[in-house]
PyMOL Python script that loads the backbone (N, CA, C, O; Angstrom):
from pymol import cmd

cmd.read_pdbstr("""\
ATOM      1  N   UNK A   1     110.388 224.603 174.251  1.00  0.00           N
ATOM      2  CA  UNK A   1     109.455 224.988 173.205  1.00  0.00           C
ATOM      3  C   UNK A   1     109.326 223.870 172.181  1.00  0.00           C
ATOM      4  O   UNK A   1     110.322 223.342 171.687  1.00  0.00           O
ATOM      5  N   UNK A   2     107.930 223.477 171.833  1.00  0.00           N
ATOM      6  CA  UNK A   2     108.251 222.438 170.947  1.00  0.00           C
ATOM      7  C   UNK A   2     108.347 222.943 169.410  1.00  0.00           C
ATOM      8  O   UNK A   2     108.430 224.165 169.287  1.00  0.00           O
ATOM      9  N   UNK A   3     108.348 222.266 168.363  1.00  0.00           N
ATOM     10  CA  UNK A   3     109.213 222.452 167.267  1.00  0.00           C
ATOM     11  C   UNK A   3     107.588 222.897 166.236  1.00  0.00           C
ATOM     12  O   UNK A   3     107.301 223.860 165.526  1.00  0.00           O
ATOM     13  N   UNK A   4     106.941 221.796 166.588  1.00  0.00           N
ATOM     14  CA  UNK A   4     105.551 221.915 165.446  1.00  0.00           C
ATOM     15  C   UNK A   4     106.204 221.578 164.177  1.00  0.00           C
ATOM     16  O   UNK A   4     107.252 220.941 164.071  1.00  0.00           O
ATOM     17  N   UNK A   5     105.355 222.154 163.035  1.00  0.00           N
ATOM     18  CA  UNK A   5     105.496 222.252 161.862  1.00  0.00           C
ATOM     19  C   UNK A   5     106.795 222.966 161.619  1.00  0.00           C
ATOM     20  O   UNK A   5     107.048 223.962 162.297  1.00  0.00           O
ATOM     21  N   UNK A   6     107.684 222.518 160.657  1.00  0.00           N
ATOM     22  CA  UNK A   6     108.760 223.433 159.750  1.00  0.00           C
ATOM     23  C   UNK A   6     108.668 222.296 158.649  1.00  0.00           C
ATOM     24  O   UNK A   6     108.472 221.081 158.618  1.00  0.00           O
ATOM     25  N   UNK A   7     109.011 223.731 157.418  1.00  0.00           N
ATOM     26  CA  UNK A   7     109.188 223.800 156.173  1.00  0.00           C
ATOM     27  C   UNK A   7     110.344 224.011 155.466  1.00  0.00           C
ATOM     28  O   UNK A   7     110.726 225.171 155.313  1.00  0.00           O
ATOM     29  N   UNK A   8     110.890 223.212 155.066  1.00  0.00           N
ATOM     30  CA  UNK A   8     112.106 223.580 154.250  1.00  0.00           C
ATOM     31  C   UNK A   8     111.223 223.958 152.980  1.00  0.00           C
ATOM     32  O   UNK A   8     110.219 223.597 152.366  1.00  0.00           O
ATOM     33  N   UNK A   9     112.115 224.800 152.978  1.00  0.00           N
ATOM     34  CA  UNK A   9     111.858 225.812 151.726  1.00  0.00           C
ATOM     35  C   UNK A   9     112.641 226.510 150.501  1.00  0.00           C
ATOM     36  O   UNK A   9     113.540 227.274 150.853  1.00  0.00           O
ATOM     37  N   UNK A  10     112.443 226.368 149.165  1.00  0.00           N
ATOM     38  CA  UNK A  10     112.935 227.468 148.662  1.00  0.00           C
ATOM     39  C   UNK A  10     111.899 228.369 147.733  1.00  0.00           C
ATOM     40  O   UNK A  10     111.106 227.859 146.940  1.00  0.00           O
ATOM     41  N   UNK A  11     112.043 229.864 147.972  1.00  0.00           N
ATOM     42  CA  UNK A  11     110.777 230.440 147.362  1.00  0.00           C
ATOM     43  C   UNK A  11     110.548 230.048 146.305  1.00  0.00           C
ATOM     44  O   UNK A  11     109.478 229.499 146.040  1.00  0.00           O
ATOM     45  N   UNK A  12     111.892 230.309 145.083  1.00  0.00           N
ATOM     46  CA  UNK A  12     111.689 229.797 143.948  1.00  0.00           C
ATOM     47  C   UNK A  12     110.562 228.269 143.086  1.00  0.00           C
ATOM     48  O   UNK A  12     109.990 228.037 142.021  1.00  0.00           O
ATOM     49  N   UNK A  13     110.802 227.642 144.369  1.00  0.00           N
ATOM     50  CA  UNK A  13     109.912 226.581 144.067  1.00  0.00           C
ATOM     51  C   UNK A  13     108.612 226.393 144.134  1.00  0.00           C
ATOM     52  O   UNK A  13     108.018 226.518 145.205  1.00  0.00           O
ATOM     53  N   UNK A  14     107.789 225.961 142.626  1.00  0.00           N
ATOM     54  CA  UNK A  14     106.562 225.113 143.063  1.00  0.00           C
ATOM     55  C   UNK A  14     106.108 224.629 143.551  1.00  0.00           C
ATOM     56  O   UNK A  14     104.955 224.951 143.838  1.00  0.00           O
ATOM     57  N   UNK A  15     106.624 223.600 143.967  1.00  0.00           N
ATOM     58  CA  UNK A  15     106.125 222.787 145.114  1.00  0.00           C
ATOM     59  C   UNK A  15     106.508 222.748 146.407  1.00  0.00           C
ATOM     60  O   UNK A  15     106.246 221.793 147.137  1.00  0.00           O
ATOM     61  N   UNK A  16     107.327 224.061 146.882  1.00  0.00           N
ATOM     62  CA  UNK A  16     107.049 224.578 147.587  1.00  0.00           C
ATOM     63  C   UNK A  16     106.020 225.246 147.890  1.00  0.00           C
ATOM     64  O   UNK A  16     105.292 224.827 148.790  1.00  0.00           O
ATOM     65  N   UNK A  17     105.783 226.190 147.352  1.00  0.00           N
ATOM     66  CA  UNK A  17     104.801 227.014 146.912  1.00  0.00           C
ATOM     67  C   UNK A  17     103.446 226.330 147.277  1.00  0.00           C
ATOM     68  O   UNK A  17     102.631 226.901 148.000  1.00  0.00           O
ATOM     69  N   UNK A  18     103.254 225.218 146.808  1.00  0.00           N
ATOM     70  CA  UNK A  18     101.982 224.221 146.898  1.00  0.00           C
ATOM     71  C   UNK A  18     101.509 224.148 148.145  1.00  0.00           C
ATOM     72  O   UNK A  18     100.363 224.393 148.523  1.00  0.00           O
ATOM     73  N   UNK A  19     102.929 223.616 149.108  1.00  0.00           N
ATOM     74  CA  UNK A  19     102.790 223.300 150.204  1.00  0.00           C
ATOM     75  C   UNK A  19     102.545 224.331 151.397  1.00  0.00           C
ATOM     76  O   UNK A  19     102.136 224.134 152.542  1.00  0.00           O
ATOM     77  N   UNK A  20     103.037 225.810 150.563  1.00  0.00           N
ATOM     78  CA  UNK A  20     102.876 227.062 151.511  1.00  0.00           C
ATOM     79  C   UNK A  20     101.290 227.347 151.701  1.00  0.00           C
ATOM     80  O   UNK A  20     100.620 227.661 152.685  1.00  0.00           O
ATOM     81  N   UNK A  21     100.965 227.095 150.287  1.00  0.00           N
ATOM     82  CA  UNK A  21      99.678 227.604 149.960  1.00  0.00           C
ATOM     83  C   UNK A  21      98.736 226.293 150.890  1.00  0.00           C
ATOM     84  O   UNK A  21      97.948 226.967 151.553  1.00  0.00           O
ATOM     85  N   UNK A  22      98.538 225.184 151.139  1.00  0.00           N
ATOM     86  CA  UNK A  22      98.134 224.435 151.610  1.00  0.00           C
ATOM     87  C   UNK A  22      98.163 224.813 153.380  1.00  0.00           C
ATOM     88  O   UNK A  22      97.160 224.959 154.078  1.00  0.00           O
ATOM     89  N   UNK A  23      99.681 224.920 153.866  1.00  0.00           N
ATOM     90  CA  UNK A  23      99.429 225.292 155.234  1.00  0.00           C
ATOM     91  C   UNK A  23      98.482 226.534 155.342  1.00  0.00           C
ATOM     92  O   UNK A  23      97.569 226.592 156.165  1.00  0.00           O
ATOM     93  N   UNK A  24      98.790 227.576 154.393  1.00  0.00           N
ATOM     94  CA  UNK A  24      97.651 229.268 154.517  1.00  0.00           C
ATOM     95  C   UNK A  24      96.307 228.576 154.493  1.00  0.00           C
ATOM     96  O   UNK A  24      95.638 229.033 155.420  1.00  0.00           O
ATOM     97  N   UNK A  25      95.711 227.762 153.889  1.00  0.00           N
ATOM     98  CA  UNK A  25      94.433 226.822 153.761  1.00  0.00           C
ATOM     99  C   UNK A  25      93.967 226.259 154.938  1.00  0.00           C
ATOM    100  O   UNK A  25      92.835 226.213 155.419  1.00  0.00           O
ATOM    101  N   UNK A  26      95.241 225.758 155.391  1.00  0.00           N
ATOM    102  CA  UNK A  26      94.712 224.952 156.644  1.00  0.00           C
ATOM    103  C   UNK A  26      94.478 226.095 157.885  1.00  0.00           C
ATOM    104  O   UNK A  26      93.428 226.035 158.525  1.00  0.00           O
ATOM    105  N   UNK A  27      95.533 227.180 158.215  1.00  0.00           N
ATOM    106  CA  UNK A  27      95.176 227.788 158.761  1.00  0.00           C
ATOM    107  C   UNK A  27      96.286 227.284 159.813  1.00  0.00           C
ATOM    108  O   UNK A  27      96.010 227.219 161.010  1.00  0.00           O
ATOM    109  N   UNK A  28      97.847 226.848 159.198  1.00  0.00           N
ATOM    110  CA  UNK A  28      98.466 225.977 160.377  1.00  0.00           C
ATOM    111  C   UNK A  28      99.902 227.148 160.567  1.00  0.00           C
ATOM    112  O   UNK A  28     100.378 227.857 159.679  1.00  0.00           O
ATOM    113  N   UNK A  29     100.215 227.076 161.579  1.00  0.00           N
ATOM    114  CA  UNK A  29     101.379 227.531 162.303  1.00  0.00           C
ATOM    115  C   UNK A  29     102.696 226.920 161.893  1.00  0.00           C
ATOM    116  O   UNK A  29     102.686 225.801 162.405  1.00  0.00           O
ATOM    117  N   UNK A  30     103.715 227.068 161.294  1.00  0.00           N
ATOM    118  CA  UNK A  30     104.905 226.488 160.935  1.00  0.00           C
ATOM    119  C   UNK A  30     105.807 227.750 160.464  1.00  0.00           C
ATOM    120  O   UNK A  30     105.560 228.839 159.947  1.00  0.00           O
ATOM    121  N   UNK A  31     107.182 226.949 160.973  1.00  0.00           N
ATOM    122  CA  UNK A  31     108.521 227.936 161.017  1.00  0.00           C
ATOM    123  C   UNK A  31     108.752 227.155 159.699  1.00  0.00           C
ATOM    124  O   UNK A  31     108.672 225.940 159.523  1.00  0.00           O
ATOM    125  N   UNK A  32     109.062 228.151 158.798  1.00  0.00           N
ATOM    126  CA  UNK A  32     109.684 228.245 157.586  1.00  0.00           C
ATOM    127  C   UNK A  32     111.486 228.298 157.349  1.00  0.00           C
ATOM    128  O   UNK A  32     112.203 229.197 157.790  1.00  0.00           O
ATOM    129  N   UNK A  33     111.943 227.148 156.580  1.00  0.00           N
ATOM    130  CA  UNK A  33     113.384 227.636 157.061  1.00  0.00           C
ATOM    131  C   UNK A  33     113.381 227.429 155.042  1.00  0.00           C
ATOM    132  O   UNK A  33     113.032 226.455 154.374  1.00  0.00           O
ATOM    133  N   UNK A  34     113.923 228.793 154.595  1.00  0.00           N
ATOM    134  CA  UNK A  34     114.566 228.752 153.244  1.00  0.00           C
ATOM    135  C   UNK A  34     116.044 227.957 153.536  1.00  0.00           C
ATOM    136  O   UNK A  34     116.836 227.843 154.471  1.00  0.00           O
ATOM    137  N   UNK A  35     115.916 227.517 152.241  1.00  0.00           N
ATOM    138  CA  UNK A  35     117.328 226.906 152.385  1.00  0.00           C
ATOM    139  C   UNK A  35     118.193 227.846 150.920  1.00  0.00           C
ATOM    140  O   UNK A  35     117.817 228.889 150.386  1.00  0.00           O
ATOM    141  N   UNK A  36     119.536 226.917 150.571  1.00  0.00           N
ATOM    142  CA  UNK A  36     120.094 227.484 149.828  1.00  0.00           C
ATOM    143  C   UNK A  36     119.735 227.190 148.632  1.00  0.00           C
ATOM    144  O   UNK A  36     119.273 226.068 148.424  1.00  0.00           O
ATOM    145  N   UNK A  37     119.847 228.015 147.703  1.00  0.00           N
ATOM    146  CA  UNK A  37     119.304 227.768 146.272  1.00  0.00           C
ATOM    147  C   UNK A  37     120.412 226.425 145.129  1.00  0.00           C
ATOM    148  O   UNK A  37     120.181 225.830 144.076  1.00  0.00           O
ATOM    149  N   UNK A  38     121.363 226.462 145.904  1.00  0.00           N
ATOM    150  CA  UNK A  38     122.571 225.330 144.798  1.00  0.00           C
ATOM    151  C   UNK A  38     121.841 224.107 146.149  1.00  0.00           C
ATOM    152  O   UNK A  38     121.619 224.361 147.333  1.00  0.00           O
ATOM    153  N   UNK A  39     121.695 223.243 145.651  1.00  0.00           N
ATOM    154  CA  UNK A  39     121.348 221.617 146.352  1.00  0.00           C
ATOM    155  C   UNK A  39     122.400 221.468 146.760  1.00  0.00           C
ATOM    156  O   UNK A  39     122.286 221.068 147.918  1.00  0.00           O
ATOM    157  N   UNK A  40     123.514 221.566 146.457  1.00  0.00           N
ATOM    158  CA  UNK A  40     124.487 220.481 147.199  1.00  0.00           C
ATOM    159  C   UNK A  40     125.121 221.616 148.372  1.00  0.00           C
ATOM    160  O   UNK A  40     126.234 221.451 148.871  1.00  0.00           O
ATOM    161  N   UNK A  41     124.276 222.717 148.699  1.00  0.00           N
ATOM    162  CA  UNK A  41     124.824 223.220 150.333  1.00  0.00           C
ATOM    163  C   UNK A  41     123.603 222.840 150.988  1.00  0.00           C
ATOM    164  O   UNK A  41     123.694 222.946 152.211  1.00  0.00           O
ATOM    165  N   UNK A  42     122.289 222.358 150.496  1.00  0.00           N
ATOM    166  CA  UNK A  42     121.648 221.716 151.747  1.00  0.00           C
ATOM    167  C   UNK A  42     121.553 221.209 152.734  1.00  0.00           C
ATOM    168  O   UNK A  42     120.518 220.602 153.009  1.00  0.00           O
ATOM    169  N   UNK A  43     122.402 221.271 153.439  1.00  0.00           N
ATOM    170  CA  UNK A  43     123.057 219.971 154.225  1.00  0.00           C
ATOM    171  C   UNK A  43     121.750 219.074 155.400  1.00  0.00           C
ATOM    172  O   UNK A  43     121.383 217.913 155.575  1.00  0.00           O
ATOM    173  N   UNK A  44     121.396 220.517 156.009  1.00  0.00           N
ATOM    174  CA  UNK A  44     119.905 220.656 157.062  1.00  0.00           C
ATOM    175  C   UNK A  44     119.406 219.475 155.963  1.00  0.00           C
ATOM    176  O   UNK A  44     119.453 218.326 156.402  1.00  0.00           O
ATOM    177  N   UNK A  45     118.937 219.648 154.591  1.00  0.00           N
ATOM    178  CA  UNK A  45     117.769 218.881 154.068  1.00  0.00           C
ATOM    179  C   UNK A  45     118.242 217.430 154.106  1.00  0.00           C
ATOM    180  O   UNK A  45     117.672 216.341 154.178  1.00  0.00           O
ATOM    181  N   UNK A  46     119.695 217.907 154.020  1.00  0.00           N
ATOM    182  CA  UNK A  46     120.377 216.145 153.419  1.00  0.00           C
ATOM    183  C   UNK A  46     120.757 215.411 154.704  1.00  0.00           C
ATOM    184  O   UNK A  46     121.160 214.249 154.670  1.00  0.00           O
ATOM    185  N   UNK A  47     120.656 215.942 155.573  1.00  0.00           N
ATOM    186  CA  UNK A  47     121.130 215.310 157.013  1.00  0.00           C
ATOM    187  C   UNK A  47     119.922 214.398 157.965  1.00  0.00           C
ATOM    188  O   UNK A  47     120.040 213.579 158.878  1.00  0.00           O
ATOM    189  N   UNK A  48     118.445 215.137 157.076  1.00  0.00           N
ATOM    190  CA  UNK A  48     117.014 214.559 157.507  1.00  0.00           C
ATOM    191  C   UNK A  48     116.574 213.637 156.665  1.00  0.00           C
ATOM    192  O   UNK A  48     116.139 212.540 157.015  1.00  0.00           O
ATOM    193  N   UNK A  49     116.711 214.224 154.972  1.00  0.00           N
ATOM    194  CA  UNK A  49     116.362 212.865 154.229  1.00  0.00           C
ATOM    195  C   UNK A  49     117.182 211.996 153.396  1.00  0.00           C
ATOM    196  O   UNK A  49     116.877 210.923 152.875  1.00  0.00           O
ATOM    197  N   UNK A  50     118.241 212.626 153.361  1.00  0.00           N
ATOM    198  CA  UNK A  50     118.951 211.715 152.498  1.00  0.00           C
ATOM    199  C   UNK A  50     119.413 212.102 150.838  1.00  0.00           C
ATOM    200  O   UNK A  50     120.082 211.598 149.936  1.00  0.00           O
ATOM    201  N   UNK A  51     118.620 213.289 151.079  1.00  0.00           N
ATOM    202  CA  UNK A  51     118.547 213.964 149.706  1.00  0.00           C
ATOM    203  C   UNK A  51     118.623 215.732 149.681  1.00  0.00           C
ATOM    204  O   UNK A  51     118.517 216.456 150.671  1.00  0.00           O
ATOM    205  N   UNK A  52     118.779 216.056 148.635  1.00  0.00           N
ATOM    206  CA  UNK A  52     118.962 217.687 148.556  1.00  0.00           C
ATOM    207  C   UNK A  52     117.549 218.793 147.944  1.00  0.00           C
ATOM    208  O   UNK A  52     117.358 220.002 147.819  1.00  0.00           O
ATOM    209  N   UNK A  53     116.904 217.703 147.727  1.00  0.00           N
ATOM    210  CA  UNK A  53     115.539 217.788 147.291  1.00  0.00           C
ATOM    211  C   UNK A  53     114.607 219.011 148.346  1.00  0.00           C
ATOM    212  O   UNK A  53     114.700 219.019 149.573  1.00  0.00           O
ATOM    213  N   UNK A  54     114.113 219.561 147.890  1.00  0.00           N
ATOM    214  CA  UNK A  54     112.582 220.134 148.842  1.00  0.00           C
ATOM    215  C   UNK A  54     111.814 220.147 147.979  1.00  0.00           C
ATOM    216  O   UNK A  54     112.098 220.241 146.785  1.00  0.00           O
ATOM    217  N   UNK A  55     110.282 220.016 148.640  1.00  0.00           N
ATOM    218  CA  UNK A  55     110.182 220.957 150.112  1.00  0.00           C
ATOM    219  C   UNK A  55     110.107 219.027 150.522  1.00  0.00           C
ATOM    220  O   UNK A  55     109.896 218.003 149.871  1.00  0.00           O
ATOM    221  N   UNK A  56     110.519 219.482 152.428  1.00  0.00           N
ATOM    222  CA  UNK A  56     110.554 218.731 153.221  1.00  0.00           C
ATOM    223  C   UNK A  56     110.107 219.281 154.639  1.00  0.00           C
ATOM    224  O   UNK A  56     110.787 219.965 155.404  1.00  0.00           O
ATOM    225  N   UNK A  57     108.787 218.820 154.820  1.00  0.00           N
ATOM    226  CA  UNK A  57     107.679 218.588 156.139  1.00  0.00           C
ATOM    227  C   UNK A  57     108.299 217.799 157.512  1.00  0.00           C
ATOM    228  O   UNK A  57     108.382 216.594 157.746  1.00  0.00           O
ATOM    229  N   UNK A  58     108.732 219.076 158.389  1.00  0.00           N
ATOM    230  CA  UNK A  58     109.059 217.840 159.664  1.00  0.00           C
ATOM    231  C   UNK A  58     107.281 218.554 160.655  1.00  0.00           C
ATOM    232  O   UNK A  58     106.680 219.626 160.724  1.00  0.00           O
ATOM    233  N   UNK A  59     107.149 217.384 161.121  1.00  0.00           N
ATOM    234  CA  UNK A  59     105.919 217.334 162.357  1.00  0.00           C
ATOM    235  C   UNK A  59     106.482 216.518 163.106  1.00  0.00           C
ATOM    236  O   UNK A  59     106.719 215.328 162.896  1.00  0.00           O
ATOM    237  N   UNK A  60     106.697 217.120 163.961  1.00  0.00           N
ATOM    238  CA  UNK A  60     107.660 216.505 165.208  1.00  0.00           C
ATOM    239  C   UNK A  60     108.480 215.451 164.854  1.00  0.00           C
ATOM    240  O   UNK A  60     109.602 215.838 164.526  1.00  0.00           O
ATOM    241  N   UNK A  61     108.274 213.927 164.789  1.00  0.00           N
ATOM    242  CA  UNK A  61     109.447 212.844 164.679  1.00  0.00           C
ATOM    243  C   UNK A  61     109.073 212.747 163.030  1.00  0.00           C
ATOM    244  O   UNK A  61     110.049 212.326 162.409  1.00  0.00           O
ATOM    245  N   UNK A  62     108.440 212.901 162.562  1.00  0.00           N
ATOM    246  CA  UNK A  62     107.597 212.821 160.654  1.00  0.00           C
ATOM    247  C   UNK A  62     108.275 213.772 160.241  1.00  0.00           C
ATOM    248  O   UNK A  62     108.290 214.928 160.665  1.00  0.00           O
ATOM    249  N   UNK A  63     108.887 213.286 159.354  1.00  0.00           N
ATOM    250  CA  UNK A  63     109.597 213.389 158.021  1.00  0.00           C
ATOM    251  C   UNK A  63     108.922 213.482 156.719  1.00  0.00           C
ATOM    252  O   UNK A  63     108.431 212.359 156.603  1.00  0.00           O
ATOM    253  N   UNK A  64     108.586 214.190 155.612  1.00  0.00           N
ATOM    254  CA  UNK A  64     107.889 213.975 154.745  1.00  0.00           C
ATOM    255  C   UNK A  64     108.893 215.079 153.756  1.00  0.00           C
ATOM    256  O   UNK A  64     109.331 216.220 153.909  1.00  0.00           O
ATOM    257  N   UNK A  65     108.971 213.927 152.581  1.00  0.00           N
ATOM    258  CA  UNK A  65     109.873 214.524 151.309  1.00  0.00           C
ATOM    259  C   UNK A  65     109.610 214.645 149.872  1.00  0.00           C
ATOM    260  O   UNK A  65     110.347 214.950 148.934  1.00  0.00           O
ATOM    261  N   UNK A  66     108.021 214.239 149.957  1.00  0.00           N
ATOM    262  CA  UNK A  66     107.480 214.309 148.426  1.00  0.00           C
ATOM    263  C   UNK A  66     106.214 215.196 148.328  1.00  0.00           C
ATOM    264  O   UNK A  66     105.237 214.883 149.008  1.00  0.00           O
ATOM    265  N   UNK A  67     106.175 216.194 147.590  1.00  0.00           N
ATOM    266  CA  UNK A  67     105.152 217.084 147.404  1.00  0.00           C
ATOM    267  C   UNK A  67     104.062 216.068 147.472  1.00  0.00           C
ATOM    268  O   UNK A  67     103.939 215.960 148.692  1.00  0.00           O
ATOM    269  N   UNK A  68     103.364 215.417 147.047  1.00  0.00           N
ATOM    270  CA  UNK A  68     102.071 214.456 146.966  1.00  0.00           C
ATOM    271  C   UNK A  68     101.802 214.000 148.448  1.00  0.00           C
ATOM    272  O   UNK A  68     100.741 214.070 149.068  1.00  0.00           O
ATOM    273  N   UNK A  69     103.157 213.460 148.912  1.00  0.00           N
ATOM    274  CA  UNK A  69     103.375 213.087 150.096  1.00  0.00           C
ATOM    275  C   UNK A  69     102.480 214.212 150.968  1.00  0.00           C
ATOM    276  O   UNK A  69     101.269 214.181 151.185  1.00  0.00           O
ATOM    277  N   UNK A  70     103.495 215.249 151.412  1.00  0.00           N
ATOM    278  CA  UNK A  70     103.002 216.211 152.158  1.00  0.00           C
ATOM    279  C   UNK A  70     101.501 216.819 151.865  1.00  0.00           C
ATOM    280  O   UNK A  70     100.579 217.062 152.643  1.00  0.00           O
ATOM    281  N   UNK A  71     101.568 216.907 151.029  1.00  0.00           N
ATOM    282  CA  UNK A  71     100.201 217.506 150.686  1.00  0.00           C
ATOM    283  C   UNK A  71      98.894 216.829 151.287  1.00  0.00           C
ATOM    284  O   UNK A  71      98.021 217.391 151.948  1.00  0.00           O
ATOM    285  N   UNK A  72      98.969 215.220 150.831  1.00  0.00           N
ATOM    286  CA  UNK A  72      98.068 214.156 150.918  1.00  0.00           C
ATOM    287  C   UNK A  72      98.325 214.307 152.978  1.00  0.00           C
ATOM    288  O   UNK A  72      97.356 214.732 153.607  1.00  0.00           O
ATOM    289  N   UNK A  73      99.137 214.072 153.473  1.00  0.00           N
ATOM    290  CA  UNK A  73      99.355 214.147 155.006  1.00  0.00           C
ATOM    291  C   UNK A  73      99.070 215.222 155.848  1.00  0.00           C
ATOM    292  O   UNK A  73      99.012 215.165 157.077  1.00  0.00           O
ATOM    293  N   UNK A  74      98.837 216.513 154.924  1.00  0.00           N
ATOM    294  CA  UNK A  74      98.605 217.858 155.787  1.00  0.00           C
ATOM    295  C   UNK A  74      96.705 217.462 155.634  1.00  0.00           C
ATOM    296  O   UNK A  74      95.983 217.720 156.597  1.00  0.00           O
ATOM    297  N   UNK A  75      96.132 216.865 154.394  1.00  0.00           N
ATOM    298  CA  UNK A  75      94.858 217.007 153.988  1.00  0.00           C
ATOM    299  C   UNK A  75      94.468 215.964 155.624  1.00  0.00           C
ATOM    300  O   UNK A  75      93.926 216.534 156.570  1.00  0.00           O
ATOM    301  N   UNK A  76      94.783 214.698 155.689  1.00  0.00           N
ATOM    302  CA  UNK A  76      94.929 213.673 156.207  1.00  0.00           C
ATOM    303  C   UNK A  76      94.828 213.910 157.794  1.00  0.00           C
ATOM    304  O   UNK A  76      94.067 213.401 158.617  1.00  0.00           O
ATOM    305  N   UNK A  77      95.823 214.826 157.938  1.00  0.00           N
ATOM    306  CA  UNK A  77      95.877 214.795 159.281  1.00  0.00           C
ATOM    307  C   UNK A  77      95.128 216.040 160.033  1.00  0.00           C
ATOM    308  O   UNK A  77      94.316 215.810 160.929  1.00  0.00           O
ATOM    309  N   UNK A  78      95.436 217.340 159.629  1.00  0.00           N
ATOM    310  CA  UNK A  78      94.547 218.287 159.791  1.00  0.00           C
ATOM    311  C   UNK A  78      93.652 219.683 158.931  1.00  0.00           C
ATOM    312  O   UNK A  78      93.581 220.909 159.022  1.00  0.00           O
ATOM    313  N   UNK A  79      93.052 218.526 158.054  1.00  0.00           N
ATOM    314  CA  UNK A  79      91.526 219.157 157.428  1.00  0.00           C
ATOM    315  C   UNK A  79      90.864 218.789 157.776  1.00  0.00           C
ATOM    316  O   UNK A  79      91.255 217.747 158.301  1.00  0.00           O
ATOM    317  N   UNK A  80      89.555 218.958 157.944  1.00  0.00           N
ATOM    318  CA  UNK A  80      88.525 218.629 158.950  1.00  0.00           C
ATOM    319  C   UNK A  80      87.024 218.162 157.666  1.00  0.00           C
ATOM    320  O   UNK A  80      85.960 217.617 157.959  1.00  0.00           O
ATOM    321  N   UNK A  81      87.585 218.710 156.037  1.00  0.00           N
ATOM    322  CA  UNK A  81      86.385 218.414 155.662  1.00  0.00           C
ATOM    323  C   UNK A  81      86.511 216.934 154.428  1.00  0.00           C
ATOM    324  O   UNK A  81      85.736 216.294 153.717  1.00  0.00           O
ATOM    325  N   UNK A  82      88.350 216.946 154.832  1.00  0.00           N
ATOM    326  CA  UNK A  82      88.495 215.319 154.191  1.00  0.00           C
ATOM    327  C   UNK A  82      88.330 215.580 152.345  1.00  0.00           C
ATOM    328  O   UNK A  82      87.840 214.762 151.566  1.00  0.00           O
ATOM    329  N   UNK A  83      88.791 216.696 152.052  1.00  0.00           N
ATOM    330  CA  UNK A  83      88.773 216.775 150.859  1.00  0.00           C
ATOM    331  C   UNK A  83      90.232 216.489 150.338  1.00  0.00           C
ATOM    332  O   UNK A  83      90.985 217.421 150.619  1.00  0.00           O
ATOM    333  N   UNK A  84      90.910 215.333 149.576  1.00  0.00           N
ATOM    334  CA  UNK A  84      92.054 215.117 148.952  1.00  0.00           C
ATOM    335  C   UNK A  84      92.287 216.174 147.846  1.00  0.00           C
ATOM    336  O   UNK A  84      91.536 216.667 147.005  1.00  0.00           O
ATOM    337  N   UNK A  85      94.232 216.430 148.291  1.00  0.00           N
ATOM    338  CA  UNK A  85      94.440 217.463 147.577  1.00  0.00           C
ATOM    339  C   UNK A  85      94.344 216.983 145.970  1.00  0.00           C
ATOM    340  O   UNK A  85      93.566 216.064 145.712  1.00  0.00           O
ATOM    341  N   UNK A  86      94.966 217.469 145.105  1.00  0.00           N
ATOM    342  CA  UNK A  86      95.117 217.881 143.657  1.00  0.00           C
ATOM    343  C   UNK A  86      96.505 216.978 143.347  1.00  0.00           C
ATOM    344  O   UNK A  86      97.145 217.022 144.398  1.00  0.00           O
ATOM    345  N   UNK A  87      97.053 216.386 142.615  1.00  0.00           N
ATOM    346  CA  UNK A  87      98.165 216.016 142.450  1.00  0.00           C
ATOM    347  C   UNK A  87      99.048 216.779 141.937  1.00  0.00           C
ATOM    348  O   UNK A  87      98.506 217.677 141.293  1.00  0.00           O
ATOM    349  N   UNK A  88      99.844 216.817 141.932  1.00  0.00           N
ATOM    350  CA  UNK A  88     100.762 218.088 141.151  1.00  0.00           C
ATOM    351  C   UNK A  88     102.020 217.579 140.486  1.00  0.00           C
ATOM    352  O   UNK A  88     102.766 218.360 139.896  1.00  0.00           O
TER     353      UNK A  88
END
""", "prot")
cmd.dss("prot")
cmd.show_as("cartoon", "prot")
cmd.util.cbc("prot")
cmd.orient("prot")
């Protein structure tokens, strides 16, 4: 089975949130994984980027760890009407 889209996640977050609201937009398929609310049990997040930070975008071998980032790459890669997101 391949992997697709996953989301590290925590609800609490904005920019999470951003990025949830962006995939519902696009209309895209992705496994959501909440993580833990204290950063330093992240390990999943810290073992991919280096950091304890979310949200963090895997698409298959792509890695993406900055809200602007992801956002600008979901618009980029599959929106179809090429409208750049909002900065946040």
């Amino acid at each position: 089975m391949e992997a697709g889209l996953i989301l590290y996640n925590l609800e609490s977050c904005p920019e999470c949130r951003a990025i949830r609201e962006k995939l519902a937009e696009l209309e895209l398929t992705y496994v959501c994984v909440n993580v833990n609310a204290v950063k330093a049990k992240r390990d999943q997040v810290f073992n991919l980027t280096g950091q304890h930070s979310v949200p963090v975008l895997v698409d298959g071998g792509k890695i993406l760890s900055s809200t602007d980032n992801i956002l600008e790459y979901l618009v980029e890669t599959y929106a179809h009407n090429g409208i750049k997101p909002v900065k946040y």
